[in-house]
C-alpha positions as CSV (number, residue, x, y, z in Angstrom):
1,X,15.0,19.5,44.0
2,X,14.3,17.1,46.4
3,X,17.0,14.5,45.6
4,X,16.0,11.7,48.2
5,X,12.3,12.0,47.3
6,X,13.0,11.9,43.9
7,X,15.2,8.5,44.0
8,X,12.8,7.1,46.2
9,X,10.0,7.7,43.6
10,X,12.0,6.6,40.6
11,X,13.3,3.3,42.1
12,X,10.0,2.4,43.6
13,X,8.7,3.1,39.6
14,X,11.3,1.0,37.8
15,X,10.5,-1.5,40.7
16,X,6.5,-1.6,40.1
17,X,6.9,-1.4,36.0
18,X,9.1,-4.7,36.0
19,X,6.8,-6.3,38.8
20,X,3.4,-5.7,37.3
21,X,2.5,-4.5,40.6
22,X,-1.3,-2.9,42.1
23,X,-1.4,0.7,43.6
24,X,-1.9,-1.3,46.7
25,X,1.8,-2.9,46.6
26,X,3.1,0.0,44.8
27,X,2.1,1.8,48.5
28,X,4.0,-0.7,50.2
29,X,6.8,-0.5,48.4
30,X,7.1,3.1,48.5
31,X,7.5,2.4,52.2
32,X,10.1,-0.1,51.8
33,X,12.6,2.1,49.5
34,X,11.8,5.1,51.6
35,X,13.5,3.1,54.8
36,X,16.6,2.3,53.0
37,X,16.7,3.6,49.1
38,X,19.9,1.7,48.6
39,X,18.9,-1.9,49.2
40,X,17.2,-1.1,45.9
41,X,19.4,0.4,43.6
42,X,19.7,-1.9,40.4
43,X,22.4,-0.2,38.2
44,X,24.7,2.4,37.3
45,X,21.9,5.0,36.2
46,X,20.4,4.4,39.7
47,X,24.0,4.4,41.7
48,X,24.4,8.2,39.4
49,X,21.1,9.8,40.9
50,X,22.2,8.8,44.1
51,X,25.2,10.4,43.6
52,X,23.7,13.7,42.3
53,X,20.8,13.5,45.0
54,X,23.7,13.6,47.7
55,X,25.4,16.7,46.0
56,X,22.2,19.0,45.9
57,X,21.5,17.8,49.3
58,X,24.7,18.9,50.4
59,X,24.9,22.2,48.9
60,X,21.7,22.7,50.7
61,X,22.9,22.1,53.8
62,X,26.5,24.3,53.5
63,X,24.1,27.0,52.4
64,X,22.7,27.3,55.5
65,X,26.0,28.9,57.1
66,X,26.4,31.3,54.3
67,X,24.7,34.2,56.3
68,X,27.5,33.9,58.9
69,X,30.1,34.9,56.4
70,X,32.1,38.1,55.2
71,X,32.1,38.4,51.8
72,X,35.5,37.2,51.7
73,X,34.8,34.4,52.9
74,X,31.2,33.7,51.1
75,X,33.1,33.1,47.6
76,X,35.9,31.1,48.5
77,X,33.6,28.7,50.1
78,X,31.2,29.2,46.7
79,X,34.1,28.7,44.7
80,X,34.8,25.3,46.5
81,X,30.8,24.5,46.8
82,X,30.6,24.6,43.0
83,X,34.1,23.0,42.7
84,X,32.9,19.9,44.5
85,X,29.6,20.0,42.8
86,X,31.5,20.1,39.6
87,X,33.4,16.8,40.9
88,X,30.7,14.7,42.1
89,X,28.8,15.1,38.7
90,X,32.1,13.9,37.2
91,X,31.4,11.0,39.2
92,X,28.1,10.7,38.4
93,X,28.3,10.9,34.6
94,X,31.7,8.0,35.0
95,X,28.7,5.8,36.5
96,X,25.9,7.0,34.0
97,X,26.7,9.2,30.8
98,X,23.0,10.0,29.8
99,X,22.5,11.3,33.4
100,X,20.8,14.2,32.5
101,X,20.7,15.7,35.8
102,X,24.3,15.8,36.2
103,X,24.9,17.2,32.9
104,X,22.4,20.3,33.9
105,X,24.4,20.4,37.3
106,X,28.2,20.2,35.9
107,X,27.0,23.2,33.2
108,X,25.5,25.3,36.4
109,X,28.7,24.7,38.6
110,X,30.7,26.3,36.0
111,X,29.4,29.3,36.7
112,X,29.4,30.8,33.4
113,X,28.1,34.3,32.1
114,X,24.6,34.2,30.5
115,X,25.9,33.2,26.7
116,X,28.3,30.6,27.2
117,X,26.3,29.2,29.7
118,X,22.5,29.2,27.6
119,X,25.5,27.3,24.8
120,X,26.0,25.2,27.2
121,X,22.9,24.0,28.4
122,X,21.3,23.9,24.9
123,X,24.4,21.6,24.0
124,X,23.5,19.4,26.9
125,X,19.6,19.2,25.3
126,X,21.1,18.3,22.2
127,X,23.1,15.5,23.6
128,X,20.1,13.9,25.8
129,X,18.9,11.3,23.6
130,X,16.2,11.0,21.4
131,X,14.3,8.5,24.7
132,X,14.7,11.3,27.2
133,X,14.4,14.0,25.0
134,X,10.6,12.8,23.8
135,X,7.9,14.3,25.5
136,X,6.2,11.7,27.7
137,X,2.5,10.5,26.5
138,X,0.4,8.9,28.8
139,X,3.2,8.5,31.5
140,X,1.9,6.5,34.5
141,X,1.9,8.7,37.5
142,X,4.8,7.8,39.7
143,X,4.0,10.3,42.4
144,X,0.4,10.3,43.2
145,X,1.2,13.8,45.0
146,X,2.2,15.5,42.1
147,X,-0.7,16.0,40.2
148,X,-2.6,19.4,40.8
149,X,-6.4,19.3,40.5
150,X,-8.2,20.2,37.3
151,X,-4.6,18.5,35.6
152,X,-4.7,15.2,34.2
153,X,-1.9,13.2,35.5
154,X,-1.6,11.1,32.6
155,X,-1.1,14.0,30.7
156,X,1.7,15.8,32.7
157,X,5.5,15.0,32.2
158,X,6.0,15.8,36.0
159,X,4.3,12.8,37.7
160,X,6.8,10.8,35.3
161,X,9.5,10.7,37.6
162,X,12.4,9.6,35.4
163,X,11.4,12.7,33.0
164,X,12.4,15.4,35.4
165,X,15.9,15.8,34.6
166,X,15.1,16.9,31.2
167,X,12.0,19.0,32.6
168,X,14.6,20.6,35.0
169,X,16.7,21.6,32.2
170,X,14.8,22.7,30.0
171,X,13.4,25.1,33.4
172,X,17.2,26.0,33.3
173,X,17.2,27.0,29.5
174,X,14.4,29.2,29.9
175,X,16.0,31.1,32.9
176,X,19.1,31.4,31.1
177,X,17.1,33.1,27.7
178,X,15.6,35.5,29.8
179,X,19.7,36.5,32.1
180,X,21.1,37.4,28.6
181,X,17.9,39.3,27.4
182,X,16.6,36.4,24.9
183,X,12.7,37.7,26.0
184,X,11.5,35.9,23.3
185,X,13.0,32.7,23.4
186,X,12.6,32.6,27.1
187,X,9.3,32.7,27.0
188,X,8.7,30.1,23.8
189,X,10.8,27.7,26.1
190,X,8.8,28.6,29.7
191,X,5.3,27.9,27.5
192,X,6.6,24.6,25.9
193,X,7.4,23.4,29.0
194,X,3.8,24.8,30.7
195,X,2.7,22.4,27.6
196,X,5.1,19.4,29.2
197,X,3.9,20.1,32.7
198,X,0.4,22.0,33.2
199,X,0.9,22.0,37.0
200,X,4.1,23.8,36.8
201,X,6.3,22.3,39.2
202,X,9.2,24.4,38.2
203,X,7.7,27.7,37.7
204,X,7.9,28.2,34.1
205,X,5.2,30.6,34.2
206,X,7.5,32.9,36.8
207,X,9.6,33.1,33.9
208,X,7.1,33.8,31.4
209,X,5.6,36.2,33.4
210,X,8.9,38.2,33.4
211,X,9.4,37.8,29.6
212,X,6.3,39.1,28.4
213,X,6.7,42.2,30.7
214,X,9.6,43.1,29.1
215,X,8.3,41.9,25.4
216,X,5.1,44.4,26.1
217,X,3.1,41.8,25.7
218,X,0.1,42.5,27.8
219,X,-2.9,40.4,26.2
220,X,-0.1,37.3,26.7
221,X,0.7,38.4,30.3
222,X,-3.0,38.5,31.0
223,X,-3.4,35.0,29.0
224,X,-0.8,33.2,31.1
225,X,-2.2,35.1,34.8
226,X,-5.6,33.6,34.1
227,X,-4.3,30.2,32.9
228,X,-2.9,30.2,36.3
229,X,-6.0,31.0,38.3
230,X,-5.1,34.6,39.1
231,X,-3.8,33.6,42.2
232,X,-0.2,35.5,41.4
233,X,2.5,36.1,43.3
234,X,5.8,38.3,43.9
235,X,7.2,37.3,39.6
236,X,3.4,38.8,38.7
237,X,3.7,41.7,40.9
238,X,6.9,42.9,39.5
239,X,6.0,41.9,36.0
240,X,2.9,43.8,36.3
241,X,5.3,46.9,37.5
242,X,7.7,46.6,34.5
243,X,4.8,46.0,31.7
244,X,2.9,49.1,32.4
245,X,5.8,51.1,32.8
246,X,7.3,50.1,29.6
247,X,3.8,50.7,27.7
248,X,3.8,54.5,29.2
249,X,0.5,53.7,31.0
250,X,1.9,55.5,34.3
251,X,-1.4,55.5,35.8
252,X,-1.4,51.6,36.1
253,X,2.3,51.1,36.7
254,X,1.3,53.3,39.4
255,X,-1.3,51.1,40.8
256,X,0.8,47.7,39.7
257,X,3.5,49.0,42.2
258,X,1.3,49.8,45.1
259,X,-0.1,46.7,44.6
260,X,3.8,45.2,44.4
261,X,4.1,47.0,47.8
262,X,1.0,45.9,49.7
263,X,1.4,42.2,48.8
264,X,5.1,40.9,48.6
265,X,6.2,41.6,51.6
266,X,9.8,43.7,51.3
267,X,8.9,43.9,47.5
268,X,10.3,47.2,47.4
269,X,13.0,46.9,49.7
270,X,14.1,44.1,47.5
271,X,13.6,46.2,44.3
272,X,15.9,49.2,45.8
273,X,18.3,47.3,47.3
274,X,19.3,43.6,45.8
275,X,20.9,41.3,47.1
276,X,22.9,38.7,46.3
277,X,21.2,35.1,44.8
278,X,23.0,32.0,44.5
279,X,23.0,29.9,41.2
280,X,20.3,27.6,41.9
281,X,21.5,24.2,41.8
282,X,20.1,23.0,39.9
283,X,16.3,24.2,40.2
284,X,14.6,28.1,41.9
285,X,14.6,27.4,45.8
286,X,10.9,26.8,46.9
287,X,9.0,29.8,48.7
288,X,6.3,30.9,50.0
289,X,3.5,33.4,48.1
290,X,4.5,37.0,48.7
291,X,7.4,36.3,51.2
292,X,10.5,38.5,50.8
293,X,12.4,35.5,49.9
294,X,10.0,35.3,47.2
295,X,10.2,39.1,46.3
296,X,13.8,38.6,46.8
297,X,14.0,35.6,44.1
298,X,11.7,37.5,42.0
299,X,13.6,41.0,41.7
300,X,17.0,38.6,41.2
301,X,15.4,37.0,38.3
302,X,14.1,40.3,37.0
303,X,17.4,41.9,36.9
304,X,18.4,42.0,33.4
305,X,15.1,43.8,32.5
306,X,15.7,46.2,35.2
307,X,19.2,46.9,34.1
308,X,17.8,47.4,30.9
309,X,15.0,50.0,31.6
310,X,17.7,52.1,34.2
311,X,15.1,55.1,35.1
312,X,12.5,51.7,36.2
313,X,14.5,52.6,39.6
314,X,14.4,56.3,40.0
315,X,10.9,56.0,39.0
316,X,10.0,54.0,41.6
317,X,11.8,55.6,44.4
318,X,10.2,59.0,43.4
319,X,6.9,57.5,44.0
320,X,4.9,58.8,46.9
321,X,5.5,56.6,49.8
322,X,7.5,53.9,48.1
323,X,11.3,55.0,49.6
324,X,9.6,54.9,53.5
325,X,7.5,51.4,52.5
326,X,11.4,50.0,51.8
327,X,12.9,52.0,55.0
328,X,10.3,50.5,57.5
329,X,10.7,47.1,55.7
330,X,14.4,47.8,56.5
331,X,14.1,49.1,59.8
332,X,11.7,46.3,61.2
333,X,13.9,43.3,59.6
334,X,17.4,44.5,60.7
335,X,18.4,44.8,57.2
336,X,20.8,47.8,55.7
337,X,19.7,50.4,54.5
């Protein structure tokens, strides 16, 4: 979540809906907010998403520092990360109650277990109301860079700035189905929001991806890689891994984890040995195709499968080459081993 970009584009929309105004004074007042977003804030709603804005932005930064800590260290300043997040949403919501952004935040900086927290969040969708919690319909484009070709603008939630919040938490939902083994209902809510949002600014289809694996659903795996060009990436790879695996086709579970190997780079480092992954606050950092910060995020989301097919694991390791692929990977980026 890009917090300052975000208010920028949602002030600058409110601004240009009450105005009347062109795309050519639209452009220049884009450039007017952007140089100082407060001159421009109109209300309580608009004083809250500054707020929040602020929060993630600062939780971005303190994360930073976290590879210089002992574990020791690491949670207590988590602990008072989420503790602060959990206070400036308070804040927020005293300034805007139907901020729907700092409802999904407080419910994240609780730091729940899967179940309370998917209760949690799906009370917080029941609460937004009924304005927010319509799907948008011929939305005006209020970020002309956030439209992806062969998508019609009109027709994706995402390029309506002020619907983001609820897009962002229903992201969360989805996520949350698929941490306490919901496979089904995670992937209902990834592909109603895929309907939302065809471009896919949040990565529903990472999710997806992951639940049908697990469900054994390959015709719907396949369905949901081509809707999305093929051009995959590390949540594919490793879906592609557990799918064929759980289907007993060892041959291409075989192949699917050379091919895990060859492309995301660490892929089986991070498979063997995970690490740690923040709660994302409130959305999946962004990454890079086939990084191992994207192997990383995909193995952390893929967890509760993995825990739940325990010989996935052994299986792997006994595979010819795999345990030296994760050793060099090891050796190379002065990780443990």
């Amino acid at each position: 979540m890009d917090g300052r970009e975000e208010l920028v584009l949602r002030l600058a929309a409110r601004r240009r809906a009450k105005l009347g105004l062109s795309d050519a004074a639209y452009a220049e007042l884009l450039l007017a907010v952007r140089e100082d977003p407060k001159k421009f804030l109109e209300d309580d709603a608009d004083e809250a998403f500054l707020v929040v804005a602020n929060a993630v932005d600062a939780v971005s930064t303190a994360r930073e520092d976290d590879d210089l800590l002992d574990d020791g260290e690491f949670y207590q300043t988590r602990e008072k990360r989420l503790a602060r997040m959990r206070r400036e949403c308070d804040r927020a919501l005293a300034l805007d109650p139907d901020c729907v952004d700092a409802m999904l935040l407080r419910a994240l900086a609780e730091d729940l277990d899967p179940d309370p927290l998917l209760d949690r969040l799906l009370q917080v969708e029941r609460d937004v109301t009924p304005a927010d919690a319509a799907a948008p319909t011929g939305a005006v484009a209020t970020d002309p860079d956030a439209a992806t070709a062969g998508t019609d603008p009109a027709a994706d939630a995402w390029t309506d700035v002020l619907a983001r919040g609820r897009l962002r938490l229903k992201a969360a939902i989805a996520r949350t189905c698929l941490d306490s083994a919901r496979y089904r209902m995670a992937n209902e809510t990834g592909q109603e929001l895929i309907a939302l949002s065809p471009s896919d600014a949040l990565g529903a289809r990472h999710t997806c991806a992951l639940a049908l694996a697990r469900l054994e659903d390959e015709p719907g795996f396949d369905a949901l890689d081509a809707a999305f060009g093929r051009r995959g990436d590390s949540w594919v790879q490793i879906g592609r891994v557990i799918l064929f695996y759980k289907l007993g086709r060892m041959g291409a579970a075989r192949r699917a984890l050379r091919g895990f190997d060859s492309l995301c780079d660490g892929g089986v480092y991070a498979l063997l040995r995970p690490v740690m992954v923040d709660t994302y606050l409130p959305d999946r950092p962004a990454t890079s195709p086939y990084t191992f910060d994207e192997a990383t995020l995909a193995v952390h989301e893929a967890d509760p499968i993995i825990v739940d097919v325990p010989d996935l694991v052994t299986w792997v390791q006994n595979q010819p080459d795999m345990l030296a692929s994760a050793k060099s990977f090891a050796d190379k980026s002065g990780l443990d081993w």
